[in-house]
C-alpha positions as CSV (number, residue, x, y, z in Angstrom):
1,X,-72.5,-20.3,63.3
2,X,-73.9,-23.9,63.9
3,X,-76.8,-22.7,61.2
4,X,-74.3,-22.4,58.7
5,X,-71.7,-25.3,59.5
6,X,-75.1,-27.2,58.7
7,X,-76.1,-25.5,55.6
8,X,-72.4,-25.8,54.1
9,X,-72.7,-29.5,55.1
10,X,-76.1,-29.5,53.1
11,X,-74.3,-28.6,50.3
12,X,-71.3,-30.7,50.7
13,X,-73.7,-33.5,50.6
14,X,-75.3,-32.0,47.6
15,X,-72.3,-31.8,45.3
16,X,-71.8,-36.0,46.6
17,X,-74.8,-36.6,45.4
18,X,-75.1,-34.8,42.3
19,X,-71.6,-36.6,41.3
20,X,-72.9,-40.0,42.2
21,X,-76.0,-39.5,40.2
22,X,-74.2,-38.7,37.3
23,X,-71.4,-41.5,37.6
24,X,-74.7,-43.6,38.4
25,X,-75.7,-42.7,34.6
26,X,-72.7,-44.1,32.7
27,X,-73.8,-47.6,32.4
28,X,-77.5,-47.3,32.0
29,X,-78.0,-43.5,29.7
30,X,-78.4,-43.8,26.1
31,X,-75.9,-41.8,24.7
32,X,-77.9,-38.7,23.7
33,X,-78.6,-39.0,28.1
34,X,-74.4,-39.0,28.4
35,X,-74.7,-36.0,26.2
36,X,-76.7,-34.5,28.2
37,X,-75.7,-35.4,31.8
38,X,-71.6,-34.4,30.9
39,X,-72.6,-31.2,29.8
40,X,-75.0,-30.5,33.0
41,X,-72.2,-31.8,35.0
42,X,-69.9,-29.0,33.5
43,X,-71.9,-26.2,34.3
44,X,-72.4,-27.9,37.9
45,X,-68.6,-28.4,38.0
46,X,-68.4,-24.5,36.8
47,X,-71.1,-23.3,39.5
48,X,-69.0,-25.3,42.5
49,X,-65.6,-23.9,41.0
50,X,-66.9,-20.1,41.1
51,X,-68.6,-20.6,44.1
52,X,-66.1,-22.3,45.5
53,X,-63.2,-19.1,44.5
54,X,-65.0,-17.0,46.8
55,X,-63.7,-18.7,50.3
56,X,-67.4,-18.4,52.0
57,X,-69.3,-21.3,52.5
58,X,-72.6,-21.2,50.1
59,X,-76.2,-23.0,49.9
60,X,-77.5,-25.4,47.6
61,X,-80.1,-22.3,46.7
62,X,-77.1,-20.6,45.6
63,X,-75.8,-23.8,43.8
64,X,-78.5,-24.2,42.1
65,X,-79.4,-21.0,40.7
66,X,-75.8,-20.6,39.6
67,X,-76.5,-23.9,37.9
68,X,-79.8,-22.5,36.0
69,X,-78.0,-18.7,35.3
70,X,-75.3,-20.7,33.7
71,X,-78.3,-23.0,31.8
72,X,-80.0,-20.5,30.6
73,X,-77.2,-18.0,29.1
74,X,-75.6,-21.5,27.8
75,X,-79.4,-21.8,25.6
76,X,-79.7,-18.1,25.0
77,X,-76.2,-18.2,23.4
78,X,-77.4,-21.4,21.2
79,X,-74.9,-23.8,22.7
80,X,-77.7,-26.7,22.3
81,X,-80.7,-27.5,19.8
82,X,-84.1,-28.0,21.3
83,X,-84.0,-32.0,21.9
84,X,-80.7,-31.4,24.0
85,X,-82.1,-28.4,25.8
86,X,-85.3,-30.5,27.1
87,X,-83.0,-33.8,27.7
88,X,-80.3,-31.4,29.7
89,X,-83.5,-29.6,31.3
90,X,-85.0,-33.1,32.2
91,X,-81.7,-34.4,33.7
92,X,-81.2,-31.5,35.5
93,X,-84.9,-31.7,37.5
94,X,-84.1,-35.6,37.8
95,X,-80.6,-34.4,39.4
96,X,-82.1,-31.8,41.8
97,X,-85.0,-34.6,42.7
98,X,-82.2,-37.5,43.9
99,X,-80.2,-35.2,45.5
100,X,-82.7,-33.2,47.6
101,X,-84.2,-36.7,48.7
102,X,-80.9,-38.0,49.5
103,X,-80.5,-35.0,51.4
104,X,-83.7,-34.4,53.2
């Protein structure tokens, strides 16, 4: 039990971080970088809210490959051109970096 009170507090941490980093973006991203980071924040807002619907406490594994399932039909389905896929993709490794060192 203590293995997972820890792991869900892993992840609560997680999601704090991963919102700070993106409010830490509003005053310094171009605005192709907004672009970016509010529409990786929606599909991180999505993956929380799913995850979240199922009453069991979950890992930041599982947040993040919910993250990059919903990524990757969102890009399959066309939803951005190829500069916005590599500036999401690049925000999104930048995001997982800051958040697993604040973490860690």
């Amino acid at each position: 039990m203590q293995e997972n009170n820890t792991e869900h507090g892993n992840t609560e941490h997680f999601i704090a971080r991963a919102a700070e980093f993106f409010d830490q973006l509003v005053p310094v991203a171009t605005d192709d970088e907004l672009f970016a980071a509010g529409y990786l924040r929606g599909h991180v807002d999505l993956a929380v809210g799913t995850l979240q619907l199922n009453e069991q406490p979950f890992s930041v594994a599982t947040l993040l490959q919910q993250v990059n399932n919903s990524l990757q039909q969102a890009i399959a389905q066309g939803e951005l051109n190829a500069t916005d896929e590599l500036l999401v993709q690049d925000i999104w490794q930048r995001l997982q970096q800051a958040a697993r060192v604040k973490a860690a």
